[in-house]
N, C-alpha and C positions, 0 to 999 in steps of 0.2 A: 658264265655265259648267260646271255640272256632268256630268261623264260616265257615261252607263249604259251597264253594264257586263256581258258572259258570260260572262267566266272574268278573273281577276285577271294582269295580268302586270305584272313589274317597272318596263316602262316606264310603268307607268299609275301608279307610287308619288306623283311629284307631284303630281296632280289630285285635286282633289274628285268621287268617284266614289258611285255607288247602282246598288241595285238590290232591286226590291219584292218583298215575301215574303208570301205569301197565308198563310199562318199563320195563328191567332187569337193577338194576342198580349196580356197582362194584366201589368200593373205593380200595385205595391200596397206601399203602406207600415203596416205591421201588419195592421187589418180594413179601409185605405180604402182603396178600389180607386180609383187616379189616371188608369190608361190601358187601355182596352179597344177593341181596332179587329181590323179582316180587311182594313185598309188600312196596315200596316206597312209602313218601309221599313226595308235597310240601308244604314248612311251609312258611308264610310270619308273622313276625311278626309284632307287631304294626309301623306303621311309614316306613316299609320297602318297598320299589319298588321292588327289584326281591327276589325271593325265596331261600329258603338255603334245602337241599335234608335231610329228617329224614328217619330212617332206624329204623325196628323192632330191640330193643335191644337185643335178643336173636340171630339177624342175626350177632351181632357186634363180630369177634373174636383179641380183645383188652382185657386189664386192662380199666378200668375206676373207677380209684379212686376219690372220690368227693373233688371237690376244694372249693367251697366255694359261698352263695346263692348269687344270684343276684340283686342288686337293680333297680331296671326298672328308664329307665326317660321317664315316660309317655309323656313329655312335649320335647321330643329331634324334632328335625327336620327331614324333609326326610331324610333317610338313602338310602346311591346308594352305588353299589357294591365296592365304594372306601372306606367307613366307614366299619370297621375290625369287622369280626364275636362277636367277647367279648363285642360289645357294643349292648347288650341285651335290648330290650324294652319294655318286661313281666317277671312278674313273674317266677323262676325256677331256678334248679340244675346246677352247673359248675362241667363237669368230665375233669379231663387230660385222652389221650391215651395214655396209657404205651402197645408196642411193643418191647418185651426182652427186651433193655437196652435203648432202643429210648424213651423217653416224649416227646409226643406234649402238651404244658398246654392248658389249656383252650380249649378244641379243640372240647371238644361235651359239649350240654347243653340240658337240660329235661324239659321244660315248665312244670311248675306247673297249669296243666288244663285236663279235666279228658276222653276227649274227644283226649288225645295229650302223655296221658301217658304211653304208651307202647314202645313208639317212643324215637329215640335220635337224635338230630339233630347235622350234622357232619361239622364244619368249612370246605368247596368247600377248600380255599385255603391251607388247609393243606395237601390234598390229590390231588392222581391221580385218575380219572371219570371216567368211562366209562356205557356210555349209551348205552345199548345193545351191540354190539362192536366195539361203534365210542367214541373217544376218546370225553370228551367234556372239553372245556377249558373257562375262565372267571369269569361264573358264571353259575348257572342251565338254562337251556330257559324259556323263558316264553310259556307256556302252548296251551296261548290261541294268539299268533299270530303267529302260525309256522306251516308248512306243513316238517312233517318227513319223513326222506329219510335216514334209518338209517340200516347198514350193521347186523345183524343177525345168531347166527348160529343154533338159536330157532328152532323147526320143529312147525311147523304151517299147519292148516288143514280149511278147510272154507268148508261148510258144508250147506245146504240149504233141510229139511225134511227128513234127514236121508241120500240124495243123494250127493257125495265127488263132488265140486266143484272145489277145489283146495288143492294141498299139496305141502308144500316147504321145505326146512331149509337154502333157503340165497333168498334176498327182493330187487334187483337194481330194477328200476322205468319204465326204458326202453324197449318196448314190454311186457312187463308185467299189468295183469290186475288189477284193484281196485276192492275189491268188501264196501258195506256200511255193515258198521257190526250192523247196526239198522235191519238187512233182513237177516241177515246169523248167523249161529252157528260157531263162533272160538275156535277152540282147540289151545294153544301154550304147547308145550311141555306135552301133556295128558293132563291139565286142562283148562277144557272150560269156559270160558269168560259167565260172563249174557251179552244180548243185552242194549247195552243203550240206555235213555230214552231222546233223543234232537228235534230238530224242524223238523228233516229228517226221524222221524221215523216212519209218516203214508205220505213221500211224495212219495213211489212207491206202496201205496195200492190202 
């Protein structure tokens, strides 16, 4: 079963491992936009150093006809973002996307895990990213050593006992304040965020 995850460690390299990213995220192959969700997840699967972006399949508007299952090589080596999506390390489903008369083969796969099933995870390199509304190029980031500074046209509202702290719909970094959302109530676009539960969460009680 798949493991969620707070911070990456060495020993968690063999597992199929997630963890969700409230991001907006957008795929797109030229003008067709394939996947739009604020229900992202990241997948790493076994043996992989960075993540590949999985999108609720009901978000996905493609063909995804099934190619063919996968054989895992439990036994493969570190995989880094130079080793090609198709070289799978679990368990699971091969979809091509069919866009009108465009196939990508191989381009999404379904992990066979029950924790991961709802999800399809989308070959990065087949598509154009966009992370909220900053292009992203590579690979997805990694989660857990980056401070985001990411353009917006989300409307966002911060909130603290009913009383409006803040309301925007665009985020530059510059005279602009931080608040910790471990202490504050976020609305993005009408749906409010739960407070998360991390090490900063009783450090201004």
């Amino acid at each position: 079963m798949a493991v969620k995850i707070a911070h990456l460690l060495g020993s968690q390299l063999d597992a199929l491992r997630y963890e969700p990213t409230p991001k907006r995220l957008r795929a797109s192959v030229g003008s067709h936009l394939v996947a739009d969700t604020c229900d992202g997840i990241l997948v790493w699967e076994p043996r992989r150093l960075v993540p590949t972006y999985a999108v609720p399949a009901q978000s996905v508007s493609a063909d995804l006809p099934p190619r063919k299952n996968t054989t895992p090589h439990p036994d493969a080596p570190l995989l880094d973002p130079t080793n090609p999506f198709t070289q799978h390390t679990t368990d699971g489903q091969v979809y091509d996307v069919v866009i009108g008369d465009k196939s990508l083969p191989s381009a999404a796969f379904r992990p066979d895990d029950p924790d991961l099933n709802r999800l399809v995870l989308l070959d990065f390199a087949a598509f154009d990213w966009l992370e909220e509304d900053e292009p992203i190029v590579g690979h997805p980031h990694d989660p857990f050593h980056r401070i985001d500074v990411l353009r917006s046209s989300r409307h966002v509202r911060i909130e603290l006992d009913g009383h409006l702290l803040g309301d925007s719909s665009r985020q530059p970094i510059r005279d602009y304040i931080c608040f910790f959302d471990e202490h504050v109530d976020v609305t993005v676009d009408g749906r409010q965020r739960d407070r998360p539960t991390t090490p900063w969460s009783a450090a201004l009680r």
